[in-house]
ROMAR-865497 format. One line per 5 residues: for each residue y, x, z of C-alpha. Coordinates in Angstrom, 3 decimals. Layout:
<sites>
Y,X,Z | ...;
</sites>
This chain:
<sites>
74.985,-21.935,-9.982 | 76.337,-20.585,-6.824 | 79.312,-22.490,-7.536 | 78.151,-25.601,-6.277 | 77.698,-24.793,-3.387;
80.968,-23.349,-3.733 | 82.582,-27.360,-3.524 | 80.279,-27.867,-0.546 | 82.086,-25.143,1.116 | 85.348,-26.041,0.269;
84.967,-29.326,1.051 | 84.096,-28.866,4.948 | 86.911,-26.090,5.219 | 89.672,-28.163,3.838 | 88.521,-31.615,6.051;
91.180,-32.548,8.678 | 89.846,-31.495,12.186 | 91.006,-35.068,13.509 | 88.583,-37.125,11.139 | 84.966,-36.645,11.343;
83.208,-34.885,8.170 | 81.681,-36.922,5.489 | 78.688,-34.829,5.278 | 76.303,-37.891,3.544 | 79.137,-37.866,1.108;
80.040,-34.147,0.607 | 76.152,-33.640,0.363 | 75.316,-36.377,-2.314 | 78.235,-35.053,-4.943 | 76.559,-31.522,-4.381;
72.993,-33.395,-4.961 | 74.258,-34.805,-8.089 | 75.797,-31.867,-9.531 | 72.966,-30.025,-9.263 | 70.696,-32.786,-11.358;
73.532,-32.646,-13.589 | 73.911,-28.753,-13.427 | 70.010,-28.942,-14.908 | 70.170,-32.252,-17.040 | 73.229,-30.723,-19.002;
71.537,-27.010,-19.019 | 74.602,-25.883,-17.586 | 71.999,-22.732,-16.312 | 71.351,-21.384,-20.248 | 73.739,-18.686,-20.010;
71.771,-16.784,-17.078 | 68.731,-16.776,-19.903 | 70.344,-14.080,-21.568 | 70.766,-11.356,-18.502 | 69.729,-10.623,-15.244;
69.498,-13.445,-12.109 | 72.676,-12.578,-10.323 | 71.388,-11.859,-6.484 | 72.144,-15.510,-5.613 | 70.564,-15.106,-1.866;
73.354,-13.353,-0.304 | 76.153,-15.353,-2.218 | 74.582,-18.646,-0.923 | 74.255,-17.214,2.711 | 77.968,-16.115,3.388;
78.384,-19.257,1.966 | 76.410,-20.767,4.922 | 78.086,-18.475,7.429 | 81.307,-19.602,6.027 | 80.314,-23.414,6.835;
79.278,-22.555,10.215 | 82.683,-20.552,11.041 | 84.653,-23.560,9.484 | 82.541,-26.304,11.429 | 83.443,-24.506,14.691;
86.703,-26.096,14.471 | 85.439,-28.908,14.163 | 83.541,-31.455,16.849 | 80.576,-30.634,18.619 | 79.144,-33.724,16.659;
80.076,-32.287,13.319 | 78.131,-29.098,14.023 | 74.965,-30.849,15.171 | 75.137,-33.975,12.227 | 75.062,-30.638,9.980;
72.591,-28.384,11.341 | 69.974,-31.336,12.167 | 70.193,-33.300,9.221 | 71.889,-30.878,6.286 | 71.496,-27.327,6.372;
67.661,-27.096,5.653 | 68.302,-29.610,2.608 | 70.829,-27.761,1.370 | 68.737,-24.807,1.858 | 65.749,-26.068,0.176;
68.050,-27.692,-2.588 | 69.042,-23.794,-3.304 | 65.877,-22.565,-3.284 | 64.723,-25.168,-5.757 | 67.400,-24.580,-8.082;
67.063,-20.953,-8.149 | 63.334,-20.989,-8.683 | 63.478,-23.276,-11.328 | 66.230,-20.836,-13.154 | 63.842,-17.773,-12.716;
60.699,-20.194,-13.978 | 62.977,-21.283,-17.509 | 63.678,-17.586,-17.503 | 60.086,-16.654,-17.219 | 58.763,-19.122,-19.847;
61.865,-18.687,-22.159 | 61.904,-14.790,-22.356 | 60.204,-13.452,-25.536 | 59.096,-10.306,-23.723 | 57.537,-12.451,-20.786;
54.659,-14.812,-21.637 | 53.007,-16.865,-19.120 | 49.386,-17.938,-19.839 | 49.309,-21.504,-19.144 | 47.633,-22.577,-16.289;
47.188,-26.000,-14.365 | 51.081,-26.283,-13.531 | 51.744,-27.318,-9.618 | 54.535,-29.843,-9.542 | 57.227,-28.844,-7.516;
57.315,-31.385,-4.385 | 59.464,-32.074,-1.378 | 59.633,-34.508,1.437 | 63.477,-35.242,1.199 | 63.336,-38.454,-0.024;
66.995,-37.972,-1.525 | 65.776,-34.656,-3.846 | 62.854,-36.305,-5.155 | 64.487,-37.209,-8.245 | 65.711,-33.632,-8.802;
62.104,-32.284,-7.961 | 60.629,-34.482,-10.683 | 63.494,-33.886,-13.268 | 62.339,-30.078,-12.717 | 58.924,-30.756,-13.261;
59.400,-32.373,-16.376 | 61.843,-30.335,-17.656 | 59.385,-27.199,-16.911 | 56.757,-29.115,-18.702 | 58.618,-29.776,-21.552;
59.006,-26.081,-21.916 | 55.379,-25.750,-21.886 | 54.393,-28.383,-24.573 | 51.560,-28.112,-26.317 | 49.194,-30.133,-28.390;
45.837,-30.022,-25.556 | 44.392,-33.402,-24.314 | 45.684,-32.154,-20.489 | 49.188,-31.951,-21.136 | 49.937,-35.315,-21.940;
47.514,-36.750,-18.876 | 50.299,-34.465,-16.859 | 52.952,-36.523,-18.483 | 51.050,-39.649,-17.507 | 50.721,-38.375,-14.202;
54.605,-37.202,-13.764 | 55.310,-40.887,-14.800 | 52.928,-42.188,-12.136 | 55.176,-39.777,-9.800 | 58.331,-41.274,-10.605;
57.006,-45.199,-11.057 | 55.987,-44.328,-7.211 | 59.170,-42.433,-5.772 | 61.274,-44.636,-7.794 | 59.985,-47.899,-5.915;
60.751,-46.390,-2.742 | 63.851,-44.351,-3.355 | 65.744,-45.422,-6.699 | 66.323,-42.664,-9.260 | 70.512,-42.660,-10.040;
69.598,-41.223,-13.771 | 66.387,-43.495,-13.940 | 67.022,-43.891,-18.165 | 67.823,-40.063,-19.008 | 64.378,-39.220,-17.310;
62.819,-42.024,-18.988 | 64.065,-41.260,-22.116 | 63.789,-37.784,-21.942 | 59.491,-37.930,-20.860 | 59.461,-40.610,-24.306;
60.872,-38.120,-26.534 | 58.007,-35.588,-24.785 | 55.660,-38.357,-24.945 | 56.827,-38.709,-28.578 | 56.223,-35.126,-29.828;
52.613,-34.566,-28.485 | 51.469,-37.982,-30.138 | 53.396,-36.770,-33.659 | 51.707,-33.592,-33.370 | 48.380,-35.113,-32.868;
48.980,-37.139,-36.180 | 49.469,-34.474,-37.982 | 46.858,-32.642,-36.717 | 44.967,-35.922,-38.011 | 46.249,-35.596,-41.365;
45.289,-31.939,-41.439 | 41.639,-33.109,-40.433 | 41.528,-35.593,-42.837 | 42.301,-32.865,-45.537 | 39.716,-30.907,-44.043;
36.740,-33.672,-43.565 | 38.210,-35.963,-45.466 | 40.136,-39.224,-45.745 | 37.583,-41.081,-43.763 | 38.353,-39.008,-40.575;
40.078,-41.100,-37.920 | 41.110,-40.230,-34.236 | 41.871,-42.735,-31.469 | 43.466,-41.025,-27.615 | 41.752,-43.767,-24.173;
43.488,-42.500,-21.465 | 42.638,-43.490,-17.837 | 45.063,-46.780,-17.990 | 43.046,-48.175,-20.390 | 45.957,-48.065,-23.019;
44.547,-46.412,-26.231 | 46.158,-44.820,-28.992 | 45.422,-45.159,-32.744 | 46.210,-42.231,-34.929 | 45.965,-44.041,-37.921;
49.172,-46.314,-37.174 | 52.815,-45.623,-37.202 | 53.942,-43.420,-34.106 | 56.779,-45.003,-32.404 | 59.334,-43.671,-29.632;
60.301,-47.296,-28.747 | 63.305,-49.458,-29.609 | 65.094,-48.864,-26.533 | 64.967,-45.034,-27.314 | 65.328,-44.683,-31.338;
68.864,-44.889,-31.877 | 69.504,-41.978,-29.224 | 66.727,-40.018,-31.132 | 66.751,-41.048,-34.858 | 68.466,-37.892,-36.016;
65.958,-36.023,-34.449 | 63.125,-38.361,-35.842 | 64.648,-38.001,-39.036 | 64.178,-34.154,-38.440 | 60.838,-34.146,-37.030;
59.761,-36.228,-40.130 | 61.257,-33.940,-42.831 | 60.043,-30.833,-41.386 | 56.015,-31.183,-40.734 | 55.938,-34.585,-42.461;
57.523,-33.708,-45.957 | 55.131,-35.033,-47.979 | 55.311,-38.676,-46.444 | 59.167,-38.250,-45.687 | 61.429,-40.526,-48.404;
64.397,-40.110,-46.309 | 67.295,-38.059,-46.964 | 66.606,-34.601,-46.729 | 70.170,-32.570,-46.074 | 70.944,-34.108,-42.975;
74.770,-33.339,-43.553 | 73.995,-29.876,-44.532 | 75.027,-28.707,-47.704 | 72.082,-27.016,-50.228 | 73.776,-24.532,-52.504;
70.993,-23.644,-55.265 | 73.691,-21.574,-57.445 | 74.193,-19.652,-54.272 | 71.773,-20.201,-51.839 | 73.775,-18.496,-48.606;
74.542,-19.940,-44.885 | 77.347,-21.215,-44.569 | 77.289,-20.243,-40.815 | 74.835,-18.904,-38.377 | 74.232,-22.618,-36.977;
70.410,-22.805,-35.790 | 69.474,-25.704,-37.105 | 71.477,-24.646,-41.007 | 69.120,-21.944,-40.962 | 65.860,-23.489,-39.680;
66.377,-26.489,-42.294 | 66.918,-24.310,-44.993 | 63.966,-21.872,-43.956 | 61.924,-24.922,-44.589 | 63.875,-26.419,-47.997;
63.591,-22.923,-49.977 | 60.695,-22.285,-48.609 | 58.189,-25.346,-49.281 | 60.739,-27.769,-51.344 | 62.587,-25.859,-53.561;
61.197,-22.648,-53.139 | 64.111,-19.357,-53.409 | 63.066,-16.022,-52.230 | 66.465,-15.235,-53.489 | 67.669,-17.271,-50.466;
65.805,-15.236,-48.144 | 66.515,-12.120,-49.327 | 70.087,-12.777,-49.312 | 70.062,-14.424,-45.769 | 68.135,-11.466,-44.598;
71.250,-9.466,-45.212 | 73.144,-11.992,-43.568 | 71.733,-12.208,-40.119 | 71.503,-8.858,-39.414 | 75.012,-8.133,-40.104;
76.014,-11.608,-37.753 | 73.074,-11.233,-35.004 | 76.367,-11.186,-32.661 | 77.517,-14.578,-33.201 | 74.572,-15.847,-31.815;
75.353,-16.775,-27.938 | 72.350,-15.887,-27.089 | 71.111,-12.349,-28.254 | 67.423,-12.792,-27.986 | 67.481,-16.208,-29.766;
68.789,-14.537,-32.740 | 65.274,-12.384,-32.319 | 63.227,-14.949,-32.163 | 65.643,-16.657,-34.702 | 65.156,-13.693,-37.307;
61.446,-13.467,-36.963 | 60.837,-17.116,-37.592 | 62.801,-16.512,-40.665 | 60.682,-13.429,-41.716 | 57.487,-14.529,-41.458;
58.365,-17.694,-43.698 | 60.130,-15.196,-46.083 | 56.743,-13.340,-45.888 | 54.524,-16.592,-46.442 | 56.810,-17.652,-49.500;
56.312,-13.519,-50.730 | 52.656,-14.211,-50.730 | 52.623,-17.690,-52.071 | 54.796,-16.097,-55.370 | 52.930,-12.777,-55.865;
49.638,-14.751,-57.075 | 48.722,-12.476,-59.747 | 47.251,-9.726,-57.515 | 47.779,-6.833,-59.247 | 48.080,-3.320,-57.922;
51.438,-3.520,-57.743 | 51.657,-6.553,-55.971 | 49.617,-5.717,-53.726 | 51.424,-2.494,-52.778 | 54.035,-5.044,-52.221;
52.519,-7.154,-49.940 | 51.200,-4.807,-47.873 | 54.028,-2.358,-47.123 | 56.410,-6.151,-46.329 | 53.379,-6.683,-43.663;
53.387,-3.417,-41.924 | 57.210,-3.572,-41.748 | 56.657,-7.218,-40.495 | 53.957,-5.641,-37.959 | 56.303,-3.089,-36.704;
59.418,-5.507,-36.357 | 56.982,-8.028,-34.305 | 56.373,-5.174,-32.075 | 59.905,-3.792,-31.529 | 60.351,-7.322,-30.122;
57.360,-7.809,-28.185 | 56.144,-10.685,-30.475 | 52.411,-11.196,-31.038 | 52.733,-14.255,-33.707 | 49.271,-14.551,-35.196;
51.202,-15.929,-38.502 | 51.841,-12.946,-40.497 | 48.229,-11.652,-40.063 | 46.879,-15.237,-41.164 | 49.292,-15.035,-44.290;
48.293,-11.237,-45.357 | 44.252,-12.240,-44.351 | 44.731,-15.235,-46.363 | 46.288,-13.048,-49.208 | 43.528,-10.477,-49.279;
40.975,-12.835,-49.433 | 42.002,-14.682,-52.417 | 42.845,-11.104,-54.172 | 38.935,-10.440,-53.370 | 38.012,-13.882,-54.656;
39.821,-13.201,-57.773 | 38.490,-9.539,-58.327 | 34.735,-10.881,-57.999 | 35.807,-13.524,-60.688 | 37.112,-11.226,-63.135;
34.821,-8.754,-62.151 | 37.822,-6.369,-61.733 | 36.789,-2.582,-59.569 | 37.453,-2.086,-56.454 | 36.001,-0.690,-53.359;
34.505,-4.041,-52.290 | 33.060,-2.362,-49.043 | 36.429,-0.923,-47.787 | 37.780,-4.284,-48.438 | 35.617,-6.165,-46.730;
36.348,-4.692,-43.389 | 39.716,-4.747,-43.841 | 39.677,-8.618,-44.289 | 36.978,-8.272,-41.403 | 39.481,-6.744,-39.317;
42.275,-8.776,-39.980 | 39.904,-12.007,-38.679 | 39.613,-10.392,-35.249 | 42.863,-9.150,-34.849 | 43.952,-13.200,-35.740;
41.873,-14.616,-33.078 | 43.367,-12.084,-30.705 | 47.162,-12.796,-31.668 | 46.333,-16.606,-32.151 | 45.413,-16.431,-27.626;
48.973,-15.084,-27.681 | 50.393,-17.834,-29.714 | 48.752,-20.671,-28.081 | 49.067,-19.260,-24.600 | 53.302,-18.153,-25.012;
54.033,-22.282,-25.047 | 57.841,-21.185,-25.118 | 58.745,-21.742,-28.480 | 58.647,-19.611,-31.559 | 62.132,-21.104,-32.755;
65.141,-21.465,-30.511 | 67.973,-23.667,-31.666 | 71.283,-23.532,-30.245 | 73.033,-25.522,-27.573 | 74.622,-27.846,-30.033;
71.715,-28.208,-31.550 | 69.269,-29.148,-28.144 | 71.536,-32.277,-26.753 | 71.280,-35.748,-26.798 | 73.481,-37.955,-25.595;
71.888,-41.294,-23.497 | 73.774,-43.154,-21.323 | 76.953,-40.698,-21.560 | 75.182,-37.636,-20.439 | 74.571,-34.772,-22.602;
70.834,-34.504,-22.273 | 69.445,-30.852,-22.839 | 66.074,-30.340,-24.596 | 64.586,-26.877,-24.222 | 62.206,-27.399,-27.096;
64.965,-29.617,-29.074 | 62.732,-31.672,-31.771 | 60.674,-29.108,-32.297 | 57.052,-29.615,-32.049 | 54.144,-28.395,-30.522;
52.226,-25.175,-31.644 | 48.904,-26.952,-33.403 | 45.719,-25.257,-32.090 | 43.959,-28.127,-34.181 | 45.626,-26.384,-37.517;
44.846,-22.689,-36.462 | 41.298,-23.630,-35.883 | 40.041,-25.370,-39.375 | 42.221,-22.285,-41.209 | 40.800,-18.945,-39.015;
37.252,-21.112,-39.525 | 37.734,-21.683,-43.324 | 38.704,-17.853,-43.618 | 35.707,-17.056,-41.803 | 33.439,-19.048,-44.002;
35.098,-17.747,-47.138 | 34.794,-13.941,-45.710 | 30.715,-14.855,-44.880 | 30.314,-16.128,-48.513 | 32.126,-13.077,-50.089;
29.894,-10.490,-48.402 | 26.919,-12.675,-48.930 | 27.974,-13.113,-52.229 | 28.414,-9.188,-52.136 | 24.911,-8.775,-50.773;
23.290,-10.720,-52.712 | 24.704,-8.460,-55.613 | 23.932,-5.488,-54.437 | 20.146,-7.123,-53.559 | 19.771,-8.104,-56.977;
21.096,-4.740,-58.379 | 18.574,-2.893,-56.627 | 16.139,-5.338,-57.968 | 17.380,-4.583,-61.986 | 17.584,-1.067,-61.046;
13.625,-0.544,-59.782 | 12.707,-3.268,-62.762 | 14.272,-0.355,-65.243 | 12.427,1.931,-63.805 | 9.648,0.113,-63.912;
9.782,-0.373,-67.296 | 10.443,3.167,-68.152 | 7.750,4.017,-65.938 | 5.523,1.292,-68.062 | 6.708,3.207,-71.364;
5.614,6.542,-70.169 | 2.288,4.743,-69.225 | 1.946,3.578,-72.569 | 2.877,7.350,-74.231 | 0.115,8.733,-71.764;
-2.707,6.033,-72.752 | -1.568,6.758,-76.873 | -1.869,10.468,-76.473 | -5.256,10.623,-74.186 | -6.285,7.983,-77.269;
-5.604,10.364,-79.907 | -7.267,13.276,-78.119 | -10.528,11.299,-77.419 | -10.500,9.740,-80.892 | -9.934,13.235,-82.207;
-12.746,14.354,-80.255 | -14.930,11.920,-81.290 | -13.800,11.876,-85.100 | -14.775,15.704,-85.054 | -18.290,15.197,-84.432;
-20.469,15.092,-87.411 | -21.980,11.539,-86.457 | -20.851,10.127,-89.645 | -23.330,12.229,-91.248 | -26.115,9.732,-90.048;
-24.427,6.885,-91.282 | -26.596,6.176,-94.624 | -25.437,1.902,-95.472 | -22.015,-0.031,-95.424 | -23.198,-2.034,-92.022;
-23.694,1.128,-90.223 | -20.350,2.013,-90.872 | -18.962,-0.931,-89.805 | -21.104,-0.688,-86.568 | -20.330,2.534,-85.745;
-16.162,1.774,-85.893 | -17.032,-1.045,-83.962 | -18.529,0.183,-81.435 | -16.295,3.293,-81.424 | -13.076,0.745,-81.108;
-14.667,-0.869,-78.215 | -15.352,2.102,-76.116 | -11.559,2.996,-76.955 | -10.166,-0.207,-75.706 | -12.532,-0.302,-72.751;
-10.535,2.842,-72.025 | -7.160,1.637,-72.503 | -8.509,-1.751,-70.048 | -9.283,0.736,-67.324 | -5.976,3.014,-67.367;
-3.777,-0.316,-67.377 | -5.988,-1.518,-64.385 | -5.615,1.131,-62.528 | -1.825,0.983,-62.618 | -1.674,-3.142,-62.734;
-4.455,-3.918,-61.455 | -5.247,-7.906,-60.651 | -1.783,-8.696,-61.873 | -2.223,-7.347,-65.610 | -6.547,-9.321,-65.377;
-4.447,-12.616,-63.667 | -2.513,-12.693,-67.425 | -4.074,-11.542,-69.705 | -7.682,-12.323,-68.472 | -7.746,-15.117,-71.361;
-7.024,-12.359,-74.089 | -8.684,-9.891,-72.716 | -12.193,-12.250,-72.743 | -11.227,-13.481,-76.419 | -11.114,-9.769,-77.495;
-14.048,-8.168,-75.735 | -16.100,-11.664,-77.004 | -15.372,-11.328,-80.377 | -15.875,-7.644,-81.131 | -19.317,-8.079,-78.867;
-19.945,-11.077,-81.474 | -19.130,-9.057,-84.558 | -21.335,-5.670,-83.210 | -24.045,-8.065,-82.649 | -24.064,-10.078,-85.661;
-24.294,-7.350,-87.594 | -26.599,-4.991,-85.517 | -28.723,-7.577,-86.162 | -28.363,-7.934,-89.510 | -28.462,-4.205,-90.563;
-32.092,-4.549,-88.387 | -33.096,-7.707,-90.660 | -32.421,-5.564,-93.609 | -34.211,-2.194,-92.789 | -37.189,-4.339,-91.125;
-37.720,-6.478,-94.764 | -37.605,-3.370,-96.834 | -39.824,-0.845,-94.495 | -43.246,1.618,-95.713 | -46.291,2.447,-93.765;
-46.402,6.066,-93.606 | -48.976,6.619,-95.667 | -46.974,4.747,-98.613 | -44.036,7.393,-97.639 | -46.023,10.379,-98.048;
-48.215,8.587,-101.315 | -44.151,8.119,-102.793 | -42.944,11.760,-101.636 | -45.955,13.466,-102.953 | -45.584,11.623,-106.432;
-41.089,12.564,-106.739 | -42.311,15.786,-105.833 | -44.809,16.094,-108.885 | -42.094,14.446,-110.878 | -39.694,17.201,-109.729;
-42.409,20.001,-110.717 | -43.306,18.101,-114.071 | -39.480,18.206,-115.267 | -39.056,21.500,-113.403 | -41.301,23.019,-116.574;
-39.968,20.974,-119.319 | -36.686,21.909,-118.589 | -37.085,25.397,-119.965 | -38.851,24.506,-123.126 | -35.872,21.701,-123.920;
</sites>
């Protein structure tokens, strides 16, 4: 960067001291080549290593102007140091803040939570355009899917409709085209965020955007970029369609890339070979052969990359889709499987660590995999240790919502594609986009899946619960009824004990007729029963009354009946057929003469 200053420099030293120094001229080539310097992302390669100490470069670089302007007129010297040298200074400053912000928000070690962003502003009317370029250049980096960040690209295009008017932008149509294509993004990632939602509430759900101009936005139709914009952008349209809109997408789908299924290999470590096929083997024509081949592959050529620590966000991309298409396969969810799965996440884990990346993605894609192996266990009704399981699907929802603040604050992007792969050209300029045609992270997307998997986890363990409730339930009812039958062997033998007891005395003795009998057993079985009543009262009480009570009344009624009728009956009899007492003792004196008459005429016989 220093460089350019360099020309600045070297343009006052070499000036003939007999002509007067074209300072307005010298000054506006270095202002332009620093807009170009950051339109053409000409600072990339100090992304990869340390900010060179720039400060004391640029200041012998100052002293040298000064020392070379001595030779020069008294006029010179004051043109410069009234009206130059604290532009040029704050032009530096500008430029190498900027540099250490991309760093900053590029560096997958280094995340900044995203905050209300302060436009960088100046009072030079001549480096307004380069102030504004930075701002939306810095925004770009940070683009994301929230209603605020596009009313900050509506008001950075207020900002430039305003300095514009007063001091005319020289690249007026890159900046223009370049906020579209931002413009663009956000509103395709709010449409698919709409078709996610309509998955999720169904095909009903609509969305419309009213921002403060009074233009609104309808979700529903066709997102356009403009006419004057699509032919610089239609490969990258093309793109954006294919990857997040595949199901819609009847384009072509190789984009000059060839697809090898025999032998599914790159055929170089190009960014964009590798992201497209990522998404090809992974959700068109799905290959984990591919991946586990590639896998090979990029960590043997991680040096080709230019830039060393895009190859680590590069390779981690490309893991955690091999890892999602691992867990889409291995649907079976056996033991073995699931051994599987779970040692390729905790090497995942660690790798994510070693390079200071805290992507909620692979926890969502194991959570999501040990819920369904749950689901499926409960529907077999396969064992397992339901409890442990539980809070380890539990565990994996917090830890989610804690890498998921991570993902959606770290707005630098999760994939980094090459140089080659980030320009456009408009108007003859190579136009550099950080975030190339990738989209936004979607904080609408994470949202319905972490609550889904929440609501699934809730109706597992109630389901669980409610299991182990109704378990308990069975469990006392058993012992209930064993208790019930040991009820029913205490009532039989006390029975037999009192009917013993009672079937020893010598009552039958008394019982001279048929109806006394019958009287006596009835009577005898009603005592018994009123027995049995009380015992299965005392342990059922109102409940055991409240059912049978209609029985119960039947019974008791009709042996009561019976006893009566023929209490009654028998007392009919022995009333109709009674003696006075005199006619007893008249009979019994007569059989007794009888007896003595046939006593004595026995013998002679």
């Amino acid at each position: 960067m220093i460089h350019l200053f360099q020309d600045l420099s070297d343009g006052i030293s070499s000036h003939p001291l007999s002509q007067p120094i074209p300072f307005t001229k010298l000054y506006t080539t270095l202002v332009d080549s620093c807009l170009l310097y950051i339109i053409e992302g000409k600072y990339l390669q100090f992304l990869n290593r340390e900010i060179p100490n720039w400060n004391s470069d640029f200041e012998r670089h100052q002293s040298d102007i000064l020392i070379n302007l001595m030779q020069h007129s008294n006029n010179d010297q004051e043109i410069y140091r009234s009206e130059f040298k604290n532009k040029i200074s704050f032009l530096f400053n500008l430029i190498s803040s900027y540099i250490k912000h991309v760093k900053d928000l590029s560096d997958i070690s280094f995340h900044i939570t995203y905050k209300n962003f302060n436009f960088y502003n100046t009072d030079y009317k001549d480096l307004k355009e380069i102030c504004e370029y930075i701002n939306l250049s810095i925004l770009e980096l940070m683009l994301n899917d929230s209603y605020p960040y596009i009313l900050k690209l509506i008001e950075i295009e207020d900002r430039k409709n305003s300095f514009h008017s007063n001091h005319p932008f020289k690249n007026l149509k890159v900046f223009e085209a370049k906020l579209a294509f931002i413009r663009y993004k956000w509103l395709k990632r709010q449409k698919y965020n709409r078709n996610i939602q309509k998955k999720y509430y169904g095909s009903n759900y609509s969305e419309k955007h009213l921002f403060n101009n009074g233009k609104v936005i309808d979700l529903n139709e066709k997102i356009k970029i403009g006419d004057e914009y699509f032919l610089d952008f239609k490969n990258w349209i093309e793109r954006i369609e294919f990857h997040y809109f595949t199901e819609e997408y009847t384009g072509g789908h190789n984009f000059g890339i060839q697809i090898q299924d025999a032998f599914p290999l790159l055929t170089s470590t190009d960014s964009y070979e590798l992201f497209y096929k990522i998404k090809y083997y992974k959700d068109v024509s799905e290959n984990i052969f591919f991946f586990d081949e590639v896998d090979q592959k990029l960590v043997k050529d991680q040096t080709q990359y230019s830039f060393k620590k895009f190859f680590y966000k590069n390779y981690l991309y490309f893991k955690n889709n091999q890892f999602s298409l691992l867990v889409k396969q291995n649907n079976k969810y056996t033991d073995e499987e699931s051994i599987l799965i779970e040692e390729s996440y905790n090497k995942l884990v660690f790798l994510s660590e070693k390079y200071s990346n805290n992507n909620f993605f692979i926890t969502f894609k194991f959570l999501k995999y040990k819920t369904e192996r749950i689901k499926f266990i409960l529907k077999n009704n396969l064992k397992t240790n339901l409890t442990k399981e539980l809070k380890v699907i539990g565990n994996l929802i917090l830890k989610c919502e804690n890498k998921y603040k991570w993902s959606a604050n770290s707005y630098n992007i999760l994939y980094q594609q090459e140089l080659k792969n980030s320009v456009i050209k408009i108007g003859g300029i190579s136009v550099y986009f950080h975030t190339s045609f990738l989209l936004p992270f979607s904080t609408i997307e994470y949202n319905l899946l972490i609550n889904k998997a929440k609501d699934e986890f809730t109706a597992i363990t109630k389901n669980y619960q409610d299991k182990k409730i109704q378990s308990t339930i069975d469990s006392f009812k058993e012992e209930l009824k064993n208790s019930e039958k040991k009820t029913l062997e205490t009532i039989t033998i006390f029975t037999a004990i009192i009917s013993f007891i009672v079937g020893s005395i010598g009552a039958y003795k008394f019982l001279e007729t048929f109806i006394q009998s019958v009287i006596f057993i009835l009577v005898y079985s009603l005592s018994i029963s009123i027995f049995v009543l009380l015992i299965f009262i005392s342990t059922k009480g109102k409940v055991l009354l409240n059912e049978y009570k209609k029985h119960i009344i039947i019974f008791y009624s009709a042996i009561l009946l019976v006893t009566a009728t023929l209490f009654l009956l028998y007392h009919n009899v022995i009333s109709g057929t009674s003696f006075t007492p005199q006619q007893e003792k008249l009979i019994k004196h007569h059989i007794d003469s009888i007896y003595q008459i046939e006593k004595k005429v026995n013998p002679i016989k």
